[in-house]
N, C-alpha and C positions, 0 to 999 in steps of 0.2 A: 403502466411503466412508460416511462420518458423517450423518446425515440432519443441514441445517441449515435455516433460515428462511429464505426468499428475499425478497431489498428491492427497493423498487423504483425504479426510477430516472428522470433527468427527463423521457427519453422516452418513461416510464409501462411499460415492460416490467421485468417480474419477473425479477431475476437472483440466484442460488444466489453466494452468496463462496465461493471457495478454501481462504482462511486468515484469520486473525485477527492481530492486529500493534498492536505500541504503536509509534508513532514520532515524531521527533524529529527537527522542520529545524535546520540548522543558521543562527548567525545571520547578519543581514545581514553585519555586518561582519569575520565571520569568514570569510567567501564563499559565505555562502547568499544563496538567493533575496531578490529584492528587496520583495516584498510576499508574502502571504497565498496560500494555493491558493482555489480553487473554494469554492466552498457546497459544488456534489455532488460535483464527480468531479475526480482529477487521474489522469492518463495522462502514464505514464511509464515509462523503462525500469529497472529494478530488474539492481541487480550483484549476484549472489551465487554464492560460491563463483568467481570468479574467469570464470562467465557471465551474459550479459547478457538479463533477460529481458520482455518487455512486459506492464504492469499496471494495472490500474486500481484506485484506491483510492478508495471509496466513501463517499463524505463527507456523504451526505445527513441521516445522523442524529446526527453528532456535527458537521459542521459544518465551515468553512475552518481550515486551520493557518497560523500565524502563526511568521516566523523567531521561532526561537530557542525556539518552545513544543513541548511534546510530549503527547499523546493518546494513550488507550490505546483498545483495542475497534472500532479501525479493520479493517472489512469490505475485502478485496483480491478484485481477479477476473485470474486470466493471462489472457490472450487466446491462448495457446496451454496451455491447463493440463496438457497429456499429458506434456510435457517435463519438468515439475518434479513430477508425482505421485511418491510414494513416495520421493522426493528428498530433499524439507523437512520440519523437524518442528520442534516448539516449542522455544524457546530459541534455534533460529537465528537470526544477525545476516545482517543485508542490509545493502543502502545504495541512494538512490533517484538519480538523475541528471537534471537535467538541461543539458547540456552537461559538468555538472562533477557533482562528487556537492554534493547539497543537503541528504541527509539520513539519517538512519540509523535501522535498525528490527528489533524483535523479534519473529519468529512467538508468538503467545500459543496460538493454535488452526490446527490445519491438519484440510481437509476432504477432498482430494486425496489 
């Protein structure tokens, strides 16, 4: 595993990311989400590879995503990271859900 930086998050506990990601909601009117995520955190489940897995994207230092905008150097945590170590690697697309998919993303960095 990759030594990385750990951030910290609103409830002040230092947390190590996973992987790295540029991503990309979709917009409102194309059937993305209705507003903005989080300042810090969005929790969600992530489809990739045709499974589905739980994550969190770490927003505290780049800030909320807005339909229709995309960000790169987005911080990810799985909530179960064992399942997707050695899995994922850079380049790969995902997609984020909620209820519906809302958004689409590229590992830039994987830690796992």
């Amino acid at each position: 595993m990759i030594d990385v930086e750990a951030i910290r998050i609103s409830s002040g506990a230092m947390v190590k990311p996973d992987a790295i990601a540029e991503i990309e909601l979709i917009p409102t009117n194309d059937g993305g989400r209705q507003g903005p995520t989080n300042d810090d955190q969005l929790r969600c489940p992530m489809l990739y590879r045709g499974k589905l897995y739980d994550v969190i994207l770490l927003l505290g230092k780049v800030g909320s995503i807005a339909p229709g905008e995309r960000k790169a150097g987005i911080p990810l945590k799985f909530l179960s990271p064992e399942l997707v170590a050695g899995r994922i690697g850079p380049g790969d697309i995902f997609a984020l859900r909620e209820l519906r998919v809302i958004a689409f993303g590229k590992f830039t960095q994987v830690f796992i």
